[in-house]
C-alpha positions as a Markdown table, in Angstrom:
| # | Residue | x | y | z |
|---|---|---|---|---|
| 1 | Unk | -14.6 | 219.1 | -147.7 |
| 2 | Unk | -15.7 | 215.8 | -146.5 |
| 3 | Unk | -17.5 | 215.5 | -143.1 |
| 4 | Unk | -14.2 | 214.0 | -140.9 |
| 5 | Unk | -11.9 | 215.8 | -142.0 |
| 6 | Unk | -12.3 | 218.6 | -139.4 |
| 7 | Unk | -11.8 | 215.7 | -136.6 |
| 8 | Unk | -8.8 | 214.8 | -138.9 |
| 9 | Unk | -7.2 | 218.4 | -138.6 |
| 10 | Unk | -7.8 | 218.3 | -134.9 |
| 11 | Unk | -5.5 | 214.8 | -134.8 |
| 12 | Unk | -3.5 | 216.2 | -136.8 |
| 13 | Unk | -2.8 | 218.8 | -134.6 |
| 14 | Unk | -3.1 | 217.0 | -131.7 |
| 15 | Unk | 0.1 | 214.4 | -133.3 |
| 16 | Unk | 2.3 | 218.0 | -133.9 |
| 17 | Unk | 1.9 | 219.0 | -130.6 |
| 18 | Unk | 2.6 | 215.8 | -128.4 |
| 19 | Unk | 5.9 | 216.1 | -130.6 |
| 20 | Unk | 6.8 | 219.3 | -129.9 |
| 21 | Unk | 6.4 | 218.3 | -126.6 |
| 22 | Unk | 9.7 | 216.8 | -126.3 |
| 23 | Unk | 11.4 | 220.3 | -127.3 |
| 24 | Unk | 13.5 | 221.4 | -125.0 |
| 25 | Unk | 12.1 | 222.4 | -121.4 |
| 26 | Unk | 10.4 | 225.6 | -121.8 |
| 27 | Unk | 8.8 | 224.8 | -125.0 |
| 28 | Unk | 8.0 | 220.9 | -123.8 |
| 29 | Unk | 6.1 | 222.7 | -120.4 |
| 30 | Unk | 4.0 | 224.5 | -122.3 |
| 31 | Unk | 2.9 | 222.6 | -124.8 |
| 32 | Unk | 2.7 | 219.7 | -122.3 |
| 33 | Unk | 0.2 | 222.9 | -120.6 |
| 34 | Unk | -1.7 | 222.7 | -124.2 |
| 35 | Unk | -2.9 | 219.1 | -124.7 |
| 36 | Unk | -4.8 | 218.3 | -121.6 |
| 37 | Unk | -6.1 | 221.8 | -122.4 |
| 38 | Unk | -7.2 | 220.4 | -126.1 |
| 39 | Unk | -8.4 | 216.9 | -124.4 |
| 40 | Unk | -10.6 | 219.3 | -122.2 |
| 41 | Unk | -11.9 | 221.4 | -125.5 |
| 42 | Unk | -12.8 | 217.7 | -127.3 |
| 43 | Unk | -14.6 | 217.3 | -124.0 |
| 44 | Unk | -16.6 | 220.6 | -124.5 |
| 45 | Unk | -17.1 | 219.7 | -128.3 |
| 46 | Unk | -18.8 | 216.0 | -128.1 |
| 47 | Unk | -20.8 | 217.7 | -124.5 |
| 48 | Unk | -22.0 | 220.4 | -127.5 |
| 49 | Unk | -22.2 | 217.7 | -130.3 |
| 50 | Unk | -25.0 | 215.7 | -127.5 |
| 51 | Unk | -22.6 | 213.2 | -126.7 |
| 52 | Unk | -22.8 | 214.0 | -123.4 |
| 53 | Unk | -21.1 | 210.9 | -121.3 |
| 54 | Unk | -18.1 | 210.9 | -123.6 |
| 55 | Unk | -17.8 | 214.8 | -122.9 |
| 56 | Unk | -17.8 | 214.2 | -119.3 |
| 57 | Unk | -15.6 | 211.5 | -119.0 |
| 58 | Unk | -12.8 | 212.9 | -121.3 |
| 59 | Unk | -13.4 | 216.7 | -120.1 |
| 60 | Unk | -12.5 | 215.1 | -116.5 |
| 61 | Unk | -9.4 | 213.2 | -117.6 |
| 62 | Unk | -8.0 | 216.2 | -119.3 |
| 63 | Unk | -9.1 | 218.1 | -115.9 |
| 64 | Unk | -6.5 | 215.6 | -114.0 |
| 65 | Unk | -3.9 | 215.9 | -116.5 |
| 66 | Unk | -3.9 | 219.5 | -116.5 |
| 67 | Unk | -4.2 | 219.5 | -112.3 |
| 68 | Unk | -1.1 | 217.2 | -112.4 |
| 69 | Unk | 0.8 | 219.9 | -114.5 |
| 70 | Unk | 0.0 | 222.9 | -112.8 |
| 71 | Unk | 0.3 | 221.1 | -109.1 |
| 72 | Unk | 4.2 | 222.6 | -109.3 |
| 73 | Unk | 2.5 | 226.0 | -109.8 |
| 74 | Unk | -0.3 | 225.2 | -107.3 |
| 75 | Unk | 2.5 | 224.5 | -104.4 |
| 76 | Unk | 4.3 | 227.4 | -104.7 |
| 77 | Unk | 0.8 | 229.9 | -105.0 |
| 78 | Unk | 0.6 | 227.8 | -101.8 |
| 79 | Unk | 3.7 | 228.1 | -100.1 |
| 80 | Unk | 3.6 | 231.8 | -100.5 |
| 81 | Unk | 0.4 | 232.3 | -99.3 |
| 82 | Unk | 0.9 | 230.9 | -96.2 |
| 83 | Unk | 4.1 | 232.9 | -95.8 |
| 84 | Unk | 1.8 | 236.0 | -96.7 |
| 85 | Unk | -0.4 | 235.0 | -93.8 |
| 86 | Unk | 2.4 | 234.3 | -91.2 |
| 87 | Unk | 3.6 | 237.9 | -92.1 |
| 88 | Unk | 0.1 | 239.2 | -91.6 |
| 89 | Unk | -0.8 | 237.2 | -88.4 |
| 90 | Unk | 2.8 | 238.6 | -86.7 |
| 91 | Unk | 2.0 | 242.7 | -88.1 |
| 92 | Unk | -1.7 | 242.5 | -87.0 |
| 93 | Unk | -2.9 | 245.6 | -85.4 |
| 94 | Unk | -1.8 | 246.1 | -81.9 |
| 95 | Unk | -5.2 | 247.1 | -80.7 |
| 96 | Unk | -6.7 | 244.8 | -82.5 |
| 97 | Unk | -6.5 | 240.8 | -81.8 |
| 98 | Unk | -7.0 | 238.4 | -84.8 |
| 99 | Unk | -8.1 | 234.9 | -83.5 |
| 100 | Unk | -7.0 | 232.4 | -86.6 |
């Protein structure tokens, strides 16, 4: 086996699952959940291999392309934990004053 040919499997990889990323909805959200997930893991692979700069920087671009995916699922974790709050604050204890 030559020496690149585990970076070639990993763009190889990489190339199946951008297109399977236009499949349908479902299947196109989770792969598109997958590659900044792989971008991250080449970011923890050069940080291992000593390339440590490289690591960083694409780690932390595959950090804000998985942040921009998940902000959907980040709003509505949001959205009902403030409603979970309000519902809390208005059933507090009657003895008992909560100052929020």
């Amino acid at each position: 086996m030559k020496k690149n040919s585990g970076w070639a499997v990993v763009l190889i990889a990489l190339g199946v699952l951008l297109l399977f990323g236009k499949l349908g909805h479902l299947i196109g959200w989770v792969i598109g959940l997958l590659i900044p997930i792989a971008i991250i893991g080449l970011g923890v692979m050069a940080w291992r291999n000593g390339y440590r700069l490289i690591g960083i920087v694409i780690g932390i671009i595959g950090g804000f392309m998985l942040l921009g995916k998940l902000s959907v699922v980040i709003f509505w974790v949001a959205a009902i934990g403030l409603i979970v709050l309000g519902i809390s604050m208005l059933k507090g204890k009657s003895g008992h004053t909560r100052r929020w």
